[in-house]
C-alpha positions as CSV (number, residue, x, y, z in Angstrom):
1,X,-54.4,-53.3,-57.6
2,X,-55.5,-49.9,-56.9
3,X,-54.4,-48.2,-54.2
4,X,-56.6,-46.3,-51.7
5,X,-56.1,-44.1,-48.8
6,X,-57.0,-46.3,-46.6
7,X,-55.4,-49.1,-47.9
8,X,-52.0,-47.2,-47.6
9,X,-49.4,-48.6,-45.7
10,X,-47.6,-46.2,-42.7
11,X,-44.6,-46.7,-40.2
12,X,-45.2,-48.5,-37.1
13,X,-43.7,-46.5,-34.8
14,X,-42.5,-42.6,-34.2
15,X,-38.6,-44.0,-33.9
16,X,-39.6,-45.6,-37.4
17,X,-41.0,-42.6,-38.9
18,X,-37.3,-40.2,-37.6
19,X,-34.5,-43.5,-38.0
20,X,-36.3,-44.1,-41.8
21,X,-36.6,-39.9,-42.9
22,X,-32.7,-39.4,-41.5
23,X,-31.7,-42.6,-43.6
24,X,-33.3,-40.7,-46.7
25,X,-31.3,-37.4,-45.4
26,X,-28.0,-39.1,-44.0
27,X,-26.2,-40.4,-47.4
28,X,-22.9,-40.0,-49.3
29,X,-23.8,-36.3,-49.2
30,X,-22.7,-36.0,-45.7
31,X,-19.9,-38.8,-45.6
32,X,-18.6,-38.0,-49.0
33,X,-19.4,-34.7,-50.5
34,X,-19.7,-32.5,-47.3
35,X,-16.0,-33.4,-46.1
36,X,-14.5,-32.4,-49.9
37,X,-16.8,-29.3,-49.5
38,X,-15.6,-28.3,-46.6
39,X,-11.9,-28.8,-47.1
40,X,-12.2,-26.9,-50.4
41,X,-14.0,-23.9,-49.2
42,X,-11.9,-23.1,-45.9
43,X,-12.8,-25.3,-43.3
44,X,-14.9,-23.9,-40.0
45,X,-16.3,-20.7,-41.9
46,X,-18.0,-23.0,-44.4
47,X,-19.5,-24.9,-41.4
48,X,-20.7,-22.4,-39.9
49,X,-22.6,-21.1,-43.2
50,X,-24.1,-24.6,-43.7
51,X,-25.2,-25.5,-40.4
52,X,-27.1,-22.0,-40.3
53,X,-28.7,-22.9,-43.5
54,X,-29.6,-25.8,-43.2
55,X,-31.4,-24.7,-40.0
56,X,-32.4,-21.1,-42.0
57,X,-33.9,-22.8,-44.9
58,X,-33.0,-26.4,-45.2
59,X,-35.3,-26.8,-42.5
60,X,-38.6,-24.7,-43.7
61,X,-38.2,-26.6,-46.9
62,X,-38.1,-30.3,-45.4
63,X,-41.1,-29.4,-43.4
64,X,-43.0,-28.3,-46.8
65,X,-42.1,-31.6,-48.1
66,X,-43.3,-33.6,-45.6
67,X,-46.6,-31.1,-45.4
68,X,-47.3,-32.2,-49.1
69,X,-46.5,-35.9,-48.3
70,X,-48.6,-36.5,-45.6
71,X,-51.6,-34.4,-47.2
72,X,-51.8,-36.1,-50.3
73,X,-50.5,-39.4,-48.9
74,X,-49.4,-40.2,-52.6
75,X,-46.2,-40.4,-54.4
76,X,-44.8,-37.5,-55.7
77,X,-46.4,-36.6,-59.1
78,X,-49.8,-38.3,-57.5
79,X,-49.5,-35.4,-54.6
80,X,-49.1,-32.5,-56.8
81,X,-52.2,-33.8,-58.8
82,X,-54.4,-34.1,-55.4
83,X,-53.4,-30.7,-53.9
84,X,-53.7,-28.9,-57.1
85,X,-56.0,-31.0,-59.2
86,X,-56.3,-30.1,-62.6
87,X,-52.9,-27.9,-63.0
88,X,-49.3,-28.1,-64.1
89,X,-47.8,-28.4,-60.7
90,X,-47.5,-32.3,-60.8
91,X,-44.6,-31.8,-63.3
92,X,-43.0,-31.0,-60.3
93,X,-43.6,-34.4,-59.1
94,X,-42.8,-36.2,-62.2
95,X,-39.3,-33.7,-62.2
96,X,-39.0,-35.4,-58.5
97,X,-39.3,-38.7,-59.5
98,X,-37.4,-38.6,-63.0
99,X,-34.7,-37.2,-61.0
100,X,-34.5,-40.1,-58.2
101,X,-34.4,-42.6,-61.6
102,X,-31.2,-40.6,-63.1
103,X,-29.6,-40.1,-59.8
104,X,-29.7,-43.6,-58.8
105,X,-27.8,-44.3,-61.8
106,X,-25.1,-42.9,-60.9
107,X,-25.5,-42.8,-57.1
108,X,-25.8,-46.6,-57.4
109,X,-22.5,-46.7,-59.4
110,X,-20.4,-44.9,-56.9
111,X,-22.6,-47.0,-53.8
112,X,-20.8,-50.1,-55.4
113,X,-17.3,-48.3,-55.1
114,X,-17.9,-48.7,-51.3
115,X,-18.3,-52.1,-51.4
116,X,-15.4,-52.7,-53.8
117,X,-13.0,-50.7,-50.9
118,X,-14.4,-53.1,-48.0
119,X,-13.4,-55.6,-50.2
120,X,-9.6,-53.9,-50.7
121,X,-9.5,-53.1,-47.3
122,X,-10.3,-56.9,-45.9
123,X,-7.5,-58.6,-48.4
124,X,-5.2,-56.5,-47.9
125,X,-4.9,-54.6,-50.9
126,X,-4.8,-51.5,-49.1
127,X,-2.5,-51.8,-47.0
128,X,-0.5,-53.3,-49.9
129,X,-0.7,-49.9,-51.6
130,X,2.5,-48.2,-51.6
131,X,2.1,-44.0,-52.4
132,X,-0.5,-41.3,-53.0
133,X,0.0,-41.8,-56.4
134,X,-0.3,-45.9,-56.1
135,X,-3.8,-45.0,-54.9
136,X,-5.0,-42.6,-57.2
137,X,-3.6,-45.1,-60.2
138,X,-5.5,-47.9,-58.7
139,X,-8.4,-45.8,-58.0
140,X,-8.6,-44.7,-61.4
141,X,-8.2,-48.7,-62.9
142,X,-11.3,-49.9,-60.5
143,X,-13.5,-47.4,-61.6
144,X,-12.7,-47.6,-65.2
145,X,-12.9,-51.5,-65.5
146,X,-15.1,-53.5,-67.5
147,X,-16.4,-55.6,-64.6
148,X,-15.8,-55.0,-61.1
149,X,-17.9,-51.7,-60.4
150,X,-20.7,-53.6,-62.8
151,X,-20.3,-56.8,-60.4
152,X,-20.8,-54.4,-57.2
153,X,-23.1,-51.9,-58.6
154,X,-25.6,-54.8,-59.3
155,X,-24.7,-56.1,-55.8
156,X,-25.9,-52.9,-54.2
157,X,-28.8,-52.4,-56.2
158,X,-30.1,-56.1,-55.4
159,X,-29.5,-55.4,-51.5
160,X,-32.1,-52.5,-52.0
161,X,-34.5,-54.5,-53.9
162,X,-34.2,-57.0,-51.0
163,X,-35.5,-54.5,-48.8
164,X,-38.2,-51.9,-50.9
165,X,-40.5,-55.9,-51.4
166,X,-40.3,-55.9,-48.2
167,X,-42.5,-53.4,-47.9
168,X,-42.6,-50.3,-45.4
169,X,-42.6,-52.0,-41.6
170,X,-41.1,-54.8,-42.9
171,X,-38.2,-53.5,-45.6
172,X,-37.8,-49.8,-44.6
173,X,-38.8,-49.2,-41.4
174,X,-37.4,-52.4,-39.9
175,X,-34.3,-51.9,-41.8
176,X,-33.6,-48.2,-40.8
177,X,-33.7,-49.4,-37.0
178,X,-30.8,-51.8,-37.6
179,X,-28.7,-49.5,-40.0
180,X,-28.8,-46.6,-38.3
181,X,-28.4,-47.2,-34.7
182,X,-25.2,-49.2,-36.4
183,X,-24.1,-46.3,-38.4
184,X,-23.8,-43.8,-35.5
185,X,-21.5,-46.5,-33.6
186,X,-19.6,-46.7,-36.4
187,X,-19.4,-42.7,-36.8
188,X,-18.5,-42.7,-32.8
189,X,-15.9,-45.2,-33.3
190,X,-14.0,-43.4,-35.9
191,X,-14.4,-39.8,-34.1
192,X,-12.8,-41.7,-31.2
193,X,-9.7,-42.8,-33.5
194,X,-9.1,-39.8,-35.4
195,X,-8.7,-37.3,-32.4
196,X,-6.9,-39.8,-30.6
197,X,-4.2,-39.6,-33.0
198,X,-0.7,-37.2,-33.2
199,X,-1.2,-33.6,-34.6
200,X,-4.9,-34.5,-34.5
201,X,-5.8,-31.3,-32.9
202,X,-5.0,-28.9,-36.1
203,X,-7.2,-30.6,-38.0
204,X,-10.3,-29.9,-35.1
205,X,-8.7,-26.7,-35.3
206,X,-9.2,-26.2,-38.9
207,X,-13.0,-28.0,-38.9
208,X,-14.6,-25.2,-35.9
209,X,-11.9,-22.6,-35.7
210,X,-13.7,-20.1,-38.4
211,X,-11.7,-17.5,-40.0
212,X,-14.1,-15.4,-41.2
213,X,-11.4,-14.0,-43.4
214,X,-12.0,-16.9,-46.3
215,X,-15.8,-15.9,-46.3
216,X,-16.8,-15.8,-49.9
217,X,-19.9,-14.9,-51.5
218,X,-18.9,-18.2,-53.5
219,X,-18.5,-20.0,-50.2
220,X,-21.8,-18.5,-49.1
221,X,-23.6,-20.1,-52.0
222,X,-21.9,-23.5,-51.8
223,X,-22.6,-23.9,-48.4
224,X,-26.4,-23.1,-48.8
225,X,-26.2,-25.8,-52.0
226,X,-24.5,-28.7,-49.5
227,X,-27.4,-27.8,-47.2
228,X,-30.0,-28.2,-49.4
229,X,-28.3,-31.3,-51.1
230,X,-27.4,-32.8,-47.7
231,X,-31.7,-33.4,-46.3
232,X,-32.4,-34.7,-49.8
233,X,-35.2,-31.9,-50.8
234,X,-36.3,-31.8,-54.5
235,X,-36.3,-35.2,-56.0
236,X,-39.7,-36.5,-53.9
237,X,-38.0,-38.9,-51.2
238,X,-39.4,-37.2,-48.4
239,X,-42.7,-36.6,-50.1
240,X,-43.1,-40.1,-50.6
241,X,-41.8,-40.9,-47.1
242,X,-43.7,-38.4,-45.2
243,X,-47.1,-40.0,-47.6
244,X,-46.3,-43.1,-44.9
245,X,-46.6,-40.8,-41.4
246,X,-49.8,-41.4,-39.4
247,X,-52.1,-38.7,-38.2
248,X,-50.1,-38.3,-35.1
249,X,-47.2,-37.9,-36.8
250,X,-45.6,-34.2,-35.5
251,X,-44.0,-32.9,-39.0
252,X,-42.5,-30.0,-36.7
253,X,-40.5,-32.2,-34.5
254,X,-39.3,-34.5,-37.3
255,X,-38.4,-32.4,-39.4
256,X,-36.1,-30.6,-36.9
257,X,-34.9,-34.1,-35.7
258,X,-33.6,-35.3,-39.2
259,X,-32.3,-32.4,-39.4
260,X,-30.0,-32.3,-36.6
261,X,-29.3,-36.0,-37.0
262,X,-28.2,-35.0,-40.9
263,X,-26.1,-32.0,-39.7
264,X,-24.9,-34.0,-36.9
265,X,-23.8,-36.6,-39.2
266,X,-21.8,-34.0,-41.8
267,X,-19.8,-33.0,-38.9
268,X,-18.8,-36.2,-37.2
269,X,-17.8,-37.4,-40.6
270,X,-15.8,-34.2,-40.1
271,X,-14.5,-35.0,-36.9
272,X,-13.1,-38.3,-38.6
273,X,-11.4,-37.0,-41.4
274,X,-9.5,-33.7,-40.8
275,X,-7.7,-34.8,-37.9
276,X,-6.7,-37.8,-39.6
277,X,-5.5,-36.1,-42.7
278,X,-3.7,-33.4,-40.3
279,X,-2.0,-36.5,-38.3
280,X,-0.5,-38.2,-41.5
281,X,0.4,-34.5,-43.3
282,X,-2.4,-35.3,-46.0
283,X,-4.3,-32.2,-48.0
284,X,-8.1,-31.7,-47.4
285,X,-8.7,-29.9,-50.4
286,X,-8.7,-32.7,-52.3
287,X,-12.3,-32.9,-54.2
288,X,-14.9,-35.9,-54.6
289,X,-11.2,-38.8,-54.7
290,X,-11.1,-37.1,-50.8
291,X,-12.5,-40.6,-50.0
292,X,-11.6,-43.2,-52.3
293,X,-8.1,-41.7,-52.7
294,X,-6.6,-39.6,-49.7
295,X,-8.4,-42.0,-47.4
296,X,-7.0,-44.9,-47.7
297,X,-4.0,-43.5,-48.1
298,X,-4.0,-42.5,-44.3
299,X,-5.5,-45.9,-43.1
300,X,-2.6,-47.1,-44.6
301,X,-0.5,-45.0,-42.7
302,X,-2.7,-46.1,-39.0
303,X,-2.0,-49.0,-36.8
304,X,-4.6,-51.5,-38.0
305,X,-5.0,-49.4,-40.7
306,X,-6.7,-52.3,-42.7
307,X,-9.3,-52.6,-39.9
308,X,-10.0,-48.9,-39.9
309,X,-10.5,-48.8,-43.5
310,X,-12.8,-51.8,-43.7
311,X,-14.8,-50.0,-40.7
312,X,-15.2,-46.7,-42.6
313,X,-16.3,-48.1,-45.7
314,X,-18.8,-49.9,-44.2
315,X,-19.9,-46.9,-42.8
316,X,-20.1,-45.2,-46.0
317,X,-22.1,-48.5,-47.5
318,X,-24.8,-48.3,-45.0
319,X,-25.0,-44.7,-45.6
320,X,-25.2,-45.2,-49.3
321,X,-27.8,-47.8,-48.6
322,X,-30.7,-46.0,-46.6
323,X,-30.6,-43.4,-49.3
324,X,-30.5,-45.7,-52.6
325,X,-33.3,-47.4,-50.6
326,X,-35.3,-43.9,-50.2
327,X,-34.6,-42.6,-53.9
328,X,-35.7,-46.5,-55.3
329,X,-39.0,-46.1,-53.0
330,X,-39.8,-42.9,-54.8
331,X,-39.6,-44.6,-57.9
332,X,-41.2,-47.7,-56.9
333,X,-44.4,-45.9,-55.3
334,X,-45.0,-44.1,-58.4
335,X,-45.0,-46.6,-60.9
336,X,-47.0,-49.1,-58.1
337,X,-49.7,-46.4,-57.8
338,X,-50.0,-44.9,-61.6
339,X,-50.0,-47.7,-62.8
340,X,-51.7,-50.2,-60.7
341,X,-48.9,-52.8,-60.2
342,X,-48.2,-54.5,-57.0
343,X,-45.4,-53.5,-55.4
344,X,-43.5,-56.6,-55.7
345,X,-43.6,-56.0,-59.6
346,X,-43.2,-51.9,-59.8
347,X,-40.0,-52.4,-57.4
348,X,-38.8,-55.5,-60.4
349,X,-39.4,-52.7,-63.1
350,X,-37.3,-50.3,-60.8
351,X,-34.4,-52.4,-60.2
352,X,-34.2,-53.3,-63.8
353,X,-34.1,-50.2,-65.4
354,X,-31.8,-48.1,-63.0
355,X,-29.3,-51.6,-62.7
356,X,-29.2,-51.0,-66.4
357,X,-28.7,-47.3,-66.4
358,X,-26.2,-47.9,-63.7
359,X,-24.2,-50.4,-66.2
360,X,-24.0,-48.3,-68.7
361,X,-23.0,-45.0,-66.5
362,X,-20.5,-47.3,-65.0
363,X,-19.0,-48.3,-68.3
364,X,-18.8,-44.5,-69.3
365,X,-15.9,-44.2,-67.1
366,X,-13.9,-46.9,-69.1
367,X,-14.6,-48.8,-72.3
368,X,-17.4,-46.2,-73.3
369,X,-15.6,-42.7,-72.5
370,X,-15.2,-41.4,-75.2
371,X,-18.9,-41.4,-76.0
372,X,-20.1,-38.1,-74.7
373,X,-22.7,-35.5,-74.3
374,X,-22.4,-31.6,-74.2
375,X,-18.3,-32.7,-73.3
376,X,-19.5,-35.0,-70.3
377,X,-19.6,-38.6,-70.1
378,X,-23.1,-40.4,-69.4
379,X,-21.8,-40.9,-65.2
380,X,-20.8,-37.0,-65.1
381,X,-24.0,-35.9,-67.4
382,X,-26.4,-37.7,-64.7
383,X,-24.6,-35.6,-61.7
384,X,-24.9,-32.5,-63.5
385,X,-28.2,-32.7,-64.7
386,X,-30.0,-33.9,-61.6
387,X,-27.3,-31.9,-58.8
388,X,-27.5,-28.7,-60.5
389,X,-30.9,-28.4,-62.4
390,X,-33.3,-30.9,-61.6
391,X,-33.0,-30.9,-57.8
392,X,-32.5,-27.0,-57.3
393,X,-35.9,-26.0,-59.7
394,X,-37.6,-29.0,-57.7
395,X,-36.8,-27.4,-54.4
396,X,-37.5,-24.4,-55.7
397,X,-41.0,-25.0,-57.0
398,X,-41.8,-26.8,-54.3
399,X,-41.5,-24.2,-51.8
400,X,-43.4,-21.9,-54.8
401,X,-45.6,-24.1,-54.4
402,X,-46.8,-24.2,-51.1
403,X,-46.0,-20.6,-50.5
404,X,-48.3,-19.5,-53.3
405,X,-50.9,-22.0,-53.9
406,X,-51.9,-24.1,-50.5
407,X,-54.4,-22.7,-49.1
408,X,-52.9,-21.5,-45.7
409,X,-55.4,-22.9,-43.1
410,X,-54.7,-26.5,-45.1
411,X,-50.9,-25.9,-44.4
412,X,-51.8,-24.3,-41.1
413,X,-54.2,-27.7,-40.2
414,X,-51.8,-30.1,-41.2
415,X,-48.2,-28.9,-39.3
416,X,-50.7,-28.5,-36.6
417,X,-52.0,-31.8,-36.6
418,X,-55.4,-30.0,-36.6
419,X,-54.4,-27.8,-33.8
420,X,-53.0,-30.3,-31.3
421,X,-49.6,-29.7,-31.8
422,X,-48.6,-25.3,-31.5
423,X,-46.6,-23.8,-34.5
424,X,-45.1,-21.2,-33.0
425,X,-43.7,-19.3,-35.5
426,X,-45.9,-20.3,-38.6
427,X,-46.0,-17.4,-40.4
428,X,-42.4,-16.7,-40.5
429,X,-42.1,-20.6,-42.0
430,X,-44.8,-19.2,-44.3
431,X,-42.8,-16.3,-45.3
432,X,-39.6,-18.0,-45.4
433,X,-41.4,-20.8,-47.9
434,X,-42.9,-18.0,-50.1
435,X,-40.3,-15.3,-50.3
436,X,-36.8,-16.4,-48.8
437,X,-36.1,-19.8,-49.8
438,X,-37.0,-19.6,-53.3
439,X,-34.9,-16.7,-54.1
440,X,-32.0,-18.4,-52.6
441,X,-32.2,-21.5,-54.1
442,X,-32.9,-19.6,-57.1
443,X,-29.0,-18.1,-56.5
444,X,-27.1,-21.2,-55.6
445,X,-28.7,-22.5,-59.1
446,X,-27.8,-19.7,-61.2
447,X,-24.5,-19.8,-59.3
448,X,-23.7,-23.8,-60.1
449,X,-24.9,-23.1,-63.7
450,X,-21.6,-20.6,-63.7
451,X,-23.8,-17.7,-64.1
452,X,-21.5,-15.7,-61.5
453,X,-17.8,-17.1,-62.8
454,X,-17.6,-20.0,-61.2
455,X,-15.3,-22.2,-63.1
């Protein structure tokens, strides 16, 4: 079936349109990275850095997304195409949308984990768990199994499915205004516990009390990577979701919005962890095992721990499932539009292949380890590749892009909703998009790549 402009499906309602775009931005970035991130790089002086890039420059470059989604009102490699026909600037779409395959997995992989410590946490195998090192051991012989992260890797990707056949009102948009509502009780819930506990107060101390002292330039540029990584820019998810905003549709005010609901997000699952870990005398340096590791080891440690844990991983599963639905709708609008399928089939085709990628990234950690590429097994290589290459240049070109190709009174028409809606400061976005943002990005690239002596 070939689809049309006018035949195009779009979100019901405004709440739609901000509750489904945060669901792309809020993920396991902000519940599971940002935390490890911010323990490792000195607390409230990181903060600080990220929230004022994400509002710097995370923010300009989520509005150009959305400008070229709702323009084109295509998938990502079909938007380039229609705003710069006959050029090279699609294979910035087709970077977008091969990254959102590899990404998912992996992402889908560690989405699975979630659902494997819900099910630890309800039976009691948790609270079961006797040390730091009891935790890590067990984390380590889940993850490396044969079966169990397949089982509930395949389990997460078929609740996706479930919901990208249903279509944008009905799958999407409907399901974004159950899960997200329910996430931020869930997030409110925990804040509640955690700084309610003993010695909770040096761990709020350590999460806004900046000492400007453990500023680094490497801090800098990690701070400015979690921001850009945090709102999802660069692999086509908010392309493809702004291609589904109506006319009336303000890009200003939803952009800023998500954005605040994203940042807002990072920090409460701040506010959860750091006084928790101060409470029980746990470390916060700990990188990406922070969760699945030094977690549970201080839900253990709680009155109705077990409860508590079961509660934060199913925060971290609806999390993990607005954005594997967002990355899987790239996917699935591409192939439904390029190649003419109906939906219902293109989203089959999807499942299929990233289930199978996610099987065989899975069994990477255990039985097929040894098996690697450039010193990195197939689950690492995927991280690598699309967290420190793919997504960068796709930001990056992106805001080229638009800086230096659309013509400005398009840009100009559309953030404007053809002038019905005041952009007050539209030519600083402009500059920002051409000059400021790409050079940046450009850095935090070159500096993940090791080009400055990171380890």
């Amino acid at each position: 079936m070939k689809h049309t402009q006018h035949e195009r499906a779009t979100f019901g309602s405004s709440l739609g349109v901000i509750l489904a775009s945060a669901g792309s931005a809020i993920g396991l970035g902000n519940i599971w990275r940002f935390p490890y991130e911010t323990g490792q790089n000195g607390g409230a002086a990181f903060l600080l850095i990220y929230i004022l890039s994400v509002l710097l420059l995370g923010l300009p470059v989520l509005m150009t997304e959305f400008f070229i989604g709702r323009a084109a009102r295509s998938n990502p490699a079909g938007a380039f195409r229609k705003l710069a026909p006959g050029s090279h600037w699609q294979l910035v779409g087709y970077n977008g949308v091969l990254a959102a395959v590899l990404i998912l997995g992996f992402y889908g992989v560690v989405a699975g984990w979630t659902l494997e410590y819900i099910w630890q946490s309800l039976d009691g195998t948790i609270a079961a768990t006797g040390s730091s090192e009891a935790f890590t051991r067990d984390f380590e012989n889940f993850s490396s199994s044969l079966f169990r992260p397949v089982l509930w890797m395949a389990v997460f990707m078929i609740m996706t499915h479930v919901i990208i056949v249903s279509g944008v009102k009905k799958g999407i948009e409907k399901y974004s205004k159950i899960m997200m509502p329910l996430l931020f009780v869930i997030l409110l819930v925990l804040c509640l516990r955690s700084v309610t506990l003993p010695g909770a107060v040096a761990g709020l101390r350590f999460l806004f009390k900046p000492d400007f002292g453990k500023i680094t330039s490497e801090v800098v540029l990690s701070a400015v990577g979690q921001a850009f990584f945090s709102i999802s820019v660069g692999m086509g998810c908010m392309i493809t979701y702004a291609s589904y905003f109506g006319k009336e549709t303000d890009i200003q005010k939803t952009a800023l919005q998500v954005t605040l609901l994203d940042t807002l997000v990072a920090v409460m699952a701040g506010v959860i962890i750091f006084p928790a870990a101060a409470s029980f005398g746990i470390a916060t340096t700990k990188g990406p095992e922070l969760v699945f590791i030094t977690l549970p080891n201080i839900f253990q440690q709680m009155l109705l721990g077990s409860v508590w844990s079961a509660i934060f991983f199913l925060l971290l599963a609806i999390a993990a499932l607005t954005s594997t639905i967002s990355i899987h709708e790239v996917i699935t609008a591409y192939v439904s539009e390029h190649y003419r399928m109906s939906r219902r089939n293109a989203a089959r085709t999807v499942t299929a292949i990233v289930t199978a990628l996610g099987i065989v990234a899975s069994l990477s950690l255990g039985v097929w380890s040894g098996y690697k590429v450039f010193g990195l097994t197939l689950f690492d290589l995927l991280d690598y590749v699309t967290a420190k290459i793919m997504l960068p240049l796709g930001g990056m070109f992106t805001c080229i892009f638009v800086g230096w190709r659309i013509d400005r009174t398009l840009l100009h028409d559309e953030m404007t909703n053809h002038g019905t809606v005041r952009f007050w400061m539209f030519r600083l976005f402009v500059f920002m998009i051409k000059y400021i943002a790409p050079i940046v990005i450009a850095l935090v690239f070159l500096n993940e790549l090791g080009v400055f002596g990171k380890a």
